[in-house]
N, C-alpha and C positions, 0 to 999 in steps of 0.2 A: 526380552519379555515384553514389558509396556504395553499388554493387554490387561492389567491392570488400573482402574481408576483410583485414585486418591484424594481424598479432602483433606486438609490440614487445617486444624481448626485450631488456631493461638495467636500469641501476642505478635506483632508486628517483627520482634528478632527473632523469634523463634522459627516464624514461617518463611524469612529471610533466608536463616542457615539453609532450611532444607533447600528452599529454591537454588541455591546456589552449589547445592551436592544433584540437584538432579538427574542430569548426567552420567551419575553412579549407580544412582535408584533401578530396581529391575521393575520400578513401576512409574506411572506417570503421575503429577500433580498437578494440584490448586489448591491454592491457600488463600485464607479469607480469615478477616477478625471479625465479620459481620453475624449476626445474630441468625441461627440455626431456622431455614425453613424449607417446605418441602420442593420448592423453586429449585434452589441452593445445591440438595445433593442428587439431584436427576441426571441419569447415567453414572451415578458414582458406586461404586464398589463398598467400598471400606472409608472410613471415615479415623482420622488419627485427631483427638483433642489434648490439646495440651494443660495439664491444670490450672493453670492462672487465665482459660479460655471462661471460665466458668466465673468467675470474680463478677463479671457486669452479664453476661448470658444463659446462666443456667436456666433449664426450664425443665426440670424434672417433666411431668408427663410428655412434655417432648420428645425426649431422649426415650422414653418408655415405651414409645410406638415405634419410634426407628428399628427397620427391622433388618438392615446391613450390619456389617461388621461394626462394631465400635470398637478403638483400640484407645486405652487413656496412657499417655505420658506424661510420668509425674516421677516426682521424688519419694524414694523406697519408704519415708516415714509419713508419708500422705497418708490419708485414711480414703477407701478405693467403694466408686459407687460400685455396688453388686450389676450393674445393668450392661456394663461392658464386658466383651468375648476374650480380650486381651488386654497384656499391659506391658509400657516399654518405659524400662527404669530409668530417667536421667542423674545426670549426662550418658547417652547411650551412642553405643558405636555403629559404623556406617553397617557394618555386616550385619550387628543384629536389629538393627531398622528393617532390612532387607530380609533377613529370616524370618522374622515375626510374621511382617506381612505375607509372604508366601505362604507358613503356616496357614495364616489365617482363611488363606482364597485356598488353601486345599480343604481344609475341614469345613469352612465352610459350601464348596463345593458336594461334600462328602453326606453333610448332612440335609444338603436339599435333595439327593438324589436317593436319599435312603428311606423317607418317611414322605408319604402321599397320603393325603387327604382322600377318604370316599366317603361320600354323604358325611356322616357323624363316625366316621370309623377311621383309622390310623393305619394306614398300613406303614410297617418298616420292614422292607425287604432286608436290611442287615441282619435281625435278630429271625426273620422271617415266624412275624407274630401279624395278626391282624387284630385289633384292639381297640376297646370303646371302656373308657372312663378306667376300671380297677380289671376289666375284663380282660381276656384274650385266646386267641386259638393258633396253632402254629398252624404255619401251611407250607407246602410243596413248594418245589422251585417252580413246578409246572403254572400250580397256583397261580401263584404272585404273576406268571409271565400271563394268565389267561386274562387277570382282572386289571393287568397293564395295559394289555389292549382293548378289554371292553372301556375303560376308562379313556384311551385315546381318542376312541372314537364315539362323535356325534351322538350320531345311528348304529341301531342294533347291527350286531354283527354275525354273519352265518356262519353256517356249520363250515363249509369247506374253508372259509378264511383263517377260523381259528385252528384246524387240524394243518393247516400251512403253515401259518407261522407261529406257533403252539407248538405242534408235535413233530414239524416237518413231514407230515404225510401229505401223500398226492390228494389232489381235491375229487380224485377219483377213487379212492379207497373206500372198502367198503367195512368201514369199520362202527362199533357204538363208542368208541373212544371219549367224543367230547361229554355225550349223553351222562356216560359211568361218571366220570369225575365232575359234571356240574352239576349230579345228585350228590354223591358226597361231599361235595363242597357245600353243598345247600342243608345238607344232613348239620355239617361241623356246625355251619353257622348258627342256623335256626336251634341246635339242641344249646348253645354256648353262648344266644344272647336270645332267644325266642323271636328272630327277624324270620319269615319266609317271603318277604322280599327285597332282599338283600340283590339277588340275582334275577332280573328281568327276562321273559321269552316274549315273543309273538311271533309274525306268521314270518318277520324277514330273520327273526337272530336271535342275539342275546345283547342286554345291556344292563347298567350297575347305576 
């Protein structure tokens, strides 16, 4: 595997052991006792702290903005910050060091590819909800795939690009296809949060 990054953040034995299991790890490492900055975890994945890392380092808003994986290993009667994704019990075994973290680059994976930001609105294609503050409307598979690619791209998008890779229709079809369904889409959104421009036209497409 070892597409994986890793920080190991603790005391001098502790980051020792692991270094010395590396070798076993289905990920790769760097350990460091040095104080948390945004230098420090560039290119890194997931982030493993060890609780006595936090004795001379802690910096609560710090940790608040990391937006990687944070995994705390500590001892089961610690009292555990709510801002970490996971947690690995010591003394812990090699296999589940190596579970955790996979765990954690799948769900993590899992959950950036499910929720998309547009403008002020939430899309999560899991639940297939589009959604702003307490609001929301469900949408189409179609949906979600139309406002995927008006979102990929730049510039507005034409009619025969999205009936290609939308509907899979020839860009010579003569259909209203895109027309129907990004009035209804324009209908759901505007009656379910009063936007009617939500979805952009001019003379080259459409854009979000």
């Amino acid at each position: 595997m070892h597409n994986t990054n890793v920080l190991i953040l603790g005391p001098k034995n502790f980051n020792t052991s692991l270094e010395e299991l590396k070798d076993y790890l289905n990920f790769s490492i760097k350990t460091t006792e040095e104080k948390l900055t945004k230098k420090l975890i560039e290119n890194i994945d997931i982030l493993i702290f060890h609780y006595d890392y936090f004795k001379n380092n802690f910096d609560n808003e710090a940790l608040k903005n990391i937006k990687k994986v944070k995994i705390l290993a500590s001892h089961p009667n610690k009292k555990i910050n709510e801002k970490f994704n996971n947690l690995l019990h010591l003394p812990m075994k090699l296999e589940t060091l190596n579970k955790i973290v996979d765990e954690s680059v799948i769900k993590k994976s899992f959950s950036d590819n499910s929720s998309i930001k547009i403008k002020s609105y939430i899309l999560n294609k899991n639940e297939k909800k589009l959604s702003k503050q307490d609001s929301f409307i469900l949408l189409t598979e179609k949906e979600i795939q139309f406002l995927e690619l008006l979102l990929k791209n730049k510039q507005s998008v034409d009619k025969k690009t999205i009936l290609e890779k939308v509907w899979n229709y020839s860009s010579s079809a003569d259909t209203h296809t895109v027309e129907t369904h990004i009035y209804r889409l324009r209908k759901k959104i505007n009656t379910q949060f009063g936007d009617k421009n939500f979805i952009l036209n001019d003379k080259k497409g459409y854009s979000v």
